[in-house]
C-alpha positions as a Python dict, from the first residue, in 0.01 Angstrom:
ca = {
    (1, 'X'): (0, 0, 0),
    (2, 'X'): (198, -202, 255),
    (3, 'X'): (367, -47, 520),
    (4, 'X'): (692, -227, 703),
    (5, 'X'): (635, -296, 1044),
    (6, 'X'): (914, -106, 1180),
    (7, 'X'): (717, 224, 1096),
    (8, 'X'): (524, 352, 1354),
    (9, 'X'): (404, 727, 1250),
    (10, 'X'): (551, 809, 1553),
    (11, 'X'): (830, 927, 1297),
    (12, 'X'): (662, 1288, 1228),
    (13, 'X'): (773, 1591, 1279),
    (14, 'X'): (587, 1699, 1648),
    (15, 'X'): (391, 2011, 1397),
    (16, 'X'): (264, 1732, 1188),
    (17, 'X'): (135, 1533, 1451),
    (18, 'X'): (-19, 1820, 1594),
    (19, 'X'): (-214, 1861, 1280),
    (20, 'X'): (-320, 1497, 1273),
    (21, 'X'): (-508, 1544, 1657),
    (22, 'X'): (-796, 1639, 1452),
    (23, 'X'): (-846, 1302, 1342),
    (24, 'X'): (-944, 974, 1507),
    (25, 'X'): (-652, 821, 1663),
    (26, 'X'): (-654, 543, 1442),
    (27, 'X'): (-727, 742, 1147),
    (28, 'X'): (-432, 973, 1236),
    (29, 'X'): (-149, 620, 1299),
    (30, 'X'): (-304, 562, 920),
    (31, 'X'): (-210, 870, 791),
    (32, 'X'): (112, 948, 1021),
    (33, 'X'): (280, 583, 883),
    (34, 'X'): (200, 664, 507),
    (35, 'X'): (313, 998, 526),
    (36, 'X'): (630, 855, 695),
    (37, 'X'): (678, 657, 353),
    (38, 'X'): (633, 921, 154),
    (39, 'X'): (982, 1067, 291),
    (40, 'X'): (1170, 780, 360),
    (41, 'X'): (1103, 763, -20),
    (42, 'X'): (1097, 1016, -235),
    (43, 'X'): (1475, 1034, -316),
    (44, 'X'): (1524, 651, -382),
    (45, 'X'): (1171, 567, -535),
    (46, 'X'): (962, 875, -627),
    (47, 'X'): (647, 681, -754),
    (48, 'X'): (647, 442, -457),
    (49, 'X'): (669, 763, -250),
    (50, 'X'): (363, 955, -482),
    (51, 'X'): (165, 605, -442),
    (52, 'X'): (161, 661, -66),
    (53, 'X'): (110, 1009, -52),
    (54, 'X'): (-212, 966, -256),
    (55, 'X'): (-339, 698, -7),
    (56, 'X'): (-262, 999, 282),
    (57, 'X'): (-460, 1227, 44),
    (58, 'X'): (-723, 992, 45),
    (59, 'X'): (-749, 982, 386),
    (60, 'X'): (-719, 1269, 501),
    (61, 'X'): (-729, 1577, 245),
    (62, 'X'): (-832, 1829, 487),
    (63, 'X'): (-478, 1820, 692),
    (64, 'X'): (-207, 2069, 507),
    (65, 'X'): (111, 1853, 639),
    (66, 'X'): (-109, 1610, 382),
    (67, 'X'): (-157, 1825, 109),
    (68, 'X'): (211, 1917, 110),
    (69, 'X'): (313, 1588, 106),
    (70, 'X'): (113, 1528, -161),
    (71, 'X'): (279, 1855, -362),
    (72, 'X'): (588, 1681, -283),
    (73, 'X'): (588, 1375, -404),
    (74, 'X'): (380, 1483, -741),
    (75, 'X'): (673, 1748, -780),
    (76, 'X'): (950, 1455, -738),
    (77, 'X'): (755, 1273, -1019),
    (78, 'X'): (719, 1557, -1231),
    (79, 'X'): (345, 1610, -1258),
    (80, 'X'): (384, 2016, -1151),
    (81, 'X'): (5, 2043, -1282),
    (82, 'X'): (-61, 1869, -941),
    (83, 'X'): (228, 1932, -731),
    (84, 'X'): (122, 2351, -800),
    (85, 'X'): (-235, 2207, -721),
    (86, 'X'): (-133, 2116, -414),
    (87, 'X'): (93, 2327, -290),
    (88, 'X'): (-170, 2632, -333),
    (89, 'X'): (-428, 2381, -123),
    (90, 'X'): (-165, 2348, 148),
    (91, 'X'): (-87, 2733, 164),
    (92, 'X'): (-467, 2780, 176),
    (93, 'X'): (-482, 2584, 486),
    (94, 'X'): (-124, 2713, 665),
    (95, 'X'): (-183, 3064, 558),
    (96, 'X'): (222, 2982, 524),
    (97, 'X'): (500, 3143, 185),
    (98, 'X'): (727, 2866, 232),
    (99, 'X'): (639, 2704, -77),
    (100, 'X'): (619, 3020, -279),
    (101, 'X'): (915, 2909, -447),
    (102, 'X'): (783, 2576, -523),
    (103, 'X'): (488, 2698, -628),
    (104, 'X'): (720, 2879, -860),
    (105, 'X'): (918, 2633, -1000),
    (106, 'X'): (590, 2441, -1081),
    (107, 'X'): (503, 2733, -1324),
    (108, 'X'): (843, 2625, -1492),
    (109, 'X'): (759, 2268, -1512),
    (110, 'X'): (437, 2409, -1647),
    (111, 'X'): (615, 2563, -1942),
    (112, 'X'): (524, 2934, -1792),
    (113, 'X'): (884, 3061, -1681),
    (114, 'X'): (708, 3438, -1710),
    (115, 'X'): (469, 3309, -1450),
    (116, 'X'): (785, 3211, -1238),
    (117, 'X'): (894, 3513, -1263),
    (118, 'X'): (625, 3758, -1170),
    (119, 'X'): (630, 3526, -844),
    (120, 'X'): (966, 3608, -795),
    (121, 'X'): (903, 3978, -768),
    (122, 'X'): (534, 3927, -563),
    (123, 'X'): (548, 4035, -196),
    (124, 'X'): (513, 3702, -44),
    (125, 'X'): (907, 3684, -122),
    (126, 'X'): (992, 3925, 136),
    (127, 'X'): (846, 3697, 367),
    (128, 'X'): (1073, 3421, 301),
    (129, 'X'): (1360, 3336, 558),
    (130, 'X'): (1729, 3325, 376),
    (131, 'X'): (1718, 2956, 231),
    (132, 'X'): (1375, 3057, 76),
    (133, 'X'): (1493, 3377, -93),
    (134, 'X'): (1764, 3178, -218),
    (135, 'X'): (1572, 2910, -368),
    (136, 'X'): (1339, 3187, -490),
    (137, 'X'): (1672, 3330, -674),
    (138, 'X'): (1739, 3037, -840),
    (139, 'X'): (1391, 2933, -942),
    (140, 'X'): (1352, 3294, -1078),
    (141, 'X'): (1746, 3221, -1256),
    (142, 'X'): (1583, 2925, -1452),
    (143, 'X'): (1317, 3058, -1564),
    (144, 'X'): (1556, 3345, -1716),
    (145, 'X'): (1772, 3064, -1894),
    (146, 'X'): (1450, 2935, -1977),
    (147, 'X'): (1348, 3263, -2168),
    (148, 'X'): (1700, 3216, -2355),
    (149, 'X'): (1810, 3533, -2133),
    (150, 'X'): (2111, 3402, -1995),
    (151, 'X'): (2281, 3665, -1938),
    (152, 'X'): (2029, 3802, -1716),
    (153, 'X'): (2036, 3453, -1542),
    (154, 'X'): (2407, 3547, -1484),
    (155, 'X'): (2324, 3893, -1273),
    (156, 'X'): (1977, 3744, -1091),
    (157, 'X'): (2230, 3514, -917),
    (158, 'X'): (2505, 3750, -805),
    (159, 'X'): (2396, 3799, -454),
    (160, 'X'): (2576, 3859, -125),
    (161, 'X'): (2525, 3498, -44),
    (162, 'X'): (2721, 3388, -385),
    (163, 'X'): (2979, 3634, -281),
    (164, 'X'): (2964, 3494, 114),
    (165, 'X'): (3275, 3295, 233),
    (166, 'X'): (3023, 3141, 488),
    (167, 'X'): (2910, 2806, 401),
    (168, 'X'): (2537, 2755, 447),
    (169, 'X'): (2297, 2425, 357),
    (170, 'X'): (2216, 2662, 11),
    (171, 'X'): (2546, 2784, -74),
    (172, 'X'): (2699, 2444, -305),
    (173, 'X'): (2370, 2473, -497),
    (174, 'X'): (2406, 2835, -511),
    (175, 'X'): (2743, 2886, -646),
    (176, 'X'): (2694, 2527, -922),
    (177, 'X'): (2368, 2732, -1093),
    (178, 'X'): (2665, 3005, -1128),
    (179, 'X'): (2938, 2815, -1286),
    (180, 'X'): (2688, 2637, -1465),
    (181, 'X'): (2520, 2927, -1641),
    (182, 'X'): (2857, 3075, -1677),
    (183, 'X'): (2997, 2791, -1910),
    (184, 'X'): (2669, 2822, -2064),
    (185, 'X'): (2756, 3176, -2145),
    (186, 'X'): (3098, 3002, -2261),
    (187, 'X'): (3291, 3199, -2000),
    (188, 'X'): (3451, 2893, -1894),
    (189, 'X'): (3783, 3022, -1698),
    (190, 'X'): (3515, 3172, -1481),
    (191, 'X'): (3288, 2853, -1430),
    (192, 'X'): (3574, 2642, -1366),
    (193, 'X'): (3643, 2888, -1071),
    (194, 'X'): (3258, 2852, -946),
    (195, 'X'): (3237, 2509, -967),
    (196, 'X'): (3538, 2456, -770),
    (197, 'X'): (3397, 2684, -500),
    (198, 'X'): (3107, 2461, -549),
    (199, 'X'): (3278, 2128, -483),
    (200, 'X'): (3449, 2322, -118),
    (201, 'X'): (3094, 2396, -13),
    (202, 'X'): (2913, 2065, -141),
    (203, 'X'): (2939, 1840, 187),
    (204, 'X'): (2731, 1641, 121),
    (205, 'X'): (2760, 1583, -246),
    (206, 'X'): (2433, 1740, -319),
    (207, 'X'): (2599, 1800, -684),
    (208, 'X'): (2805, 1662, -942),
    (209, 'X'): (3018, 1987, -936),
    (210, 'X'): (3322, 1736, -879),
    (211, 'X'): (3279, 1561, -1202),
    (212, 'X'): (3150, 1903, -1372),
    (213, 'X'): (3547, 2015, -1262),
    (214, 'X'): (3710, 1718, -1388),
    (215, 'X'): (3498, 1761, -1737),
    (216, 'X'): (3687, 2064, -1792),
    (217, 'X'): (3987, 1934, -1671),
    (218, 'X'): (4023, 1668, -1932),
    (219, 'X'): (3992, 1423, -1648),
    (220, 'X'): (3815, 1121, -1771),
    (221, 'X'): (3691, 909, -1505),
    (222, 'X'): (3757, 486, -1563),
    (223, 'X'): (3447, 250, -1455),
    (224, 'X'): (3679, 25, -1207),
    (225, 'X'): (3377, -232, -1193),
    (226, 'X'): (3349, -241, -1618),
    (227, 'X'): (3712, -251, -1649),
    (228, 'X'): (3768, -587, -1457),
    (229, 'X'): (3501, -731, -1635),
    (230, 'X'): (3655, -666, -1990),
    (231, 'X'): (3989, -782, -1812),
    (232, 'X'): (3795, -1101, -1720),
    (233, 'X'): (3654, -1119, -2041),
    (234, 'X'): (3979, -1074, -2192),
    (235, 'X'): (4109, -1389, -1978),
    (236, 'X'): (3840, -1621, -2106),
    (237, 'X'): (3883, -1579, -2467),
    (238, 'X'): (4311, -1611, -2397),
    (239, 'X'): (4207, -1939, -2203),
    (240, 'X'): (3984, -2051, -2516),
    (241, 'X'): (4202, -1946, -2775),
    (242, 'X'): (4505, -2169, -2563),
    (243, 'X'): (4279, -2500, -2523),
    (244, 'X'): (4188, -2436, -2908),
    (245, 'X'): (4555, -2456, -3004),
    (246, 'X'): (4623, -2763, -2755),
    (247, 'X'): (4330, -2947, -2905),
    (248, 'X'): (4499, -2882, -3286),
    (249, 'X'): (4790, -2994, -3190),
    (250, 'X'): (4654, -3275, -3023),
    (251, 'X'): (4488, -3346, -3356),
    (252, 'X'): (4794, -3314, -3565),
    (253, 'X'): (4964, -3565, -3322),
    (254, 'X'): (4697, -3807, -3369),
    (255, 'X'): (4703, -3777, -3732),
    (256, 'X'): (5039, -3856, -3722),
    (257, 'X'): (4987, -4144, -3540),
    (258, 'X'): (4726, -4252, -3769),
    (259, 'X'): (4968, -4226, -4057),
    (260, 'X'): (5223, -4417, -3897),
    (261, 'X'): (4960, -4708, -3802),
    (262, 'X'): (4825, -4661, -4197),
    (263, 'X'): (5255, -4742, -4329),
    (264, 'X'): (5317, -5025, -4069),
    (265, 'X'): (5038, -5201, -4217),
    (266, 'X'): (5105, -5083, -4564),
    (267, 'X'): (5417, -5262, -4497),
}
């Protein structure tokens, strides 16, 4: 797959590169610039992202940064058969729980939220920093919805870090899975509350906890784009109905005229 010239592999994290010493230098730029498209990616174009990933796989299976990658970008598309594949490969090799709870959330994909959930009691969580026990919370919170046990969704994610008025790169994610399993309880005073907590905490618009709000509002949003296009459109059929009704009465005037011309020579 073609990569721009402007990416040098030089973009890795300094870890990742450390990894990639154990190749040949050229075989390392090779793998360094693909793995480099595989995150400038994955947001905007997850299969362009998965096609590079599996040309770094290709090259170089042996290297975990690779392998995780690869779990990556198979997760982004949705193929968790893989992505779990490859996650466990990577942890193999780093000896590393930080995917645990991707590893977890793969077993939902997987249809197996029970699986999910016996990883969210294992050991390995205690081993987690903060932002992975959180994740592991939520993962282990959808897999309870997923069970139809919503309820206990509710109470796996009250947490000191819901209740925290500190705002931390988890918290907006944290505090929409809330309000959203709330409403879905149809305690919807109290999601309304959550999700506006969300929206405070969500910097970076990470959620659509603003437009959640406004749904329960009433607040219906207009398409600004769509709208002057049907006022447009509105214009051009005025402007055709207008040179219609000129050109009729153009015609009646010339009919006129034609039965003037018909009595002068009548007479």
């Amino acid at each position: 797959m073609p990569i721009p010239e402007d990416v040098t592999g030089e973009e890795v994290d300094s870890d990742v590169r450390q990894e990639l010493q154990s190749l040949p230098k050229t075989l390392a730029e090779d793998v360094a610039k693909n793995l480099v498209m595989v995150a400038r990616l994955i947001d905007e174009d997850p299969e362009a992202a998965y096609g590079y990933s599996k040309v770094a796989l290709r090259l170089a299976s042996r290297v975990a940064a690779v392998r995780e990658a690869a779990g990556f970008a198979a997760y982004a598309t949705q193929k968790y058969g893989e992505a779990l594949g490859e996650f466990r490969a990577a942890r193999r090799m780093s000896g590393g729980v930080e995917l645990w709870p991707l590893m977890a959330d793969c077993e939902r994909g997987l249809g197996r939220p029970e699986r999910a959930l016996d990883m969210a009691g294992a050991p390995e969580v205690q081993k987690l920093d903060k932002a992975g026990q959180v994740e592991m919370r939520l993962v282990a919170a959808g897999a309870r919805r997923d069970m139809g046990q919503l309820d206990a969704a509710i109470v796996t994610l009250q947490s000191p870090e819901l209740a925290s008025h500190s705002v931390q790169p988890w918290t907006a994610r944290l505090r929409y899975a809330y309000a959203d399993a709330l409403l879905a309880a149809g305690r919807e005073d109290e999601a309304r509350e959550w999700f506006a907590k969300a929206v405070e905490s969500d910097r970076d618009g990470s959620t659509d906890a603003s437009d959640r709000l406004a749904e329960l509002d009433g607040v219906e949003f207009v398409d600004a784009l769509q709208e002057d296009a049907d006022a447009d459109a509105d214009d051009a059929d005025v402007d055709v109905d207008a040179d219609a009704d000129a050109g009729g009465d153009k015609g009646a005037e010339g009919d006129a005229g034609a039965e003037g011309a018909v009595e002068r020579d009548g007479d």
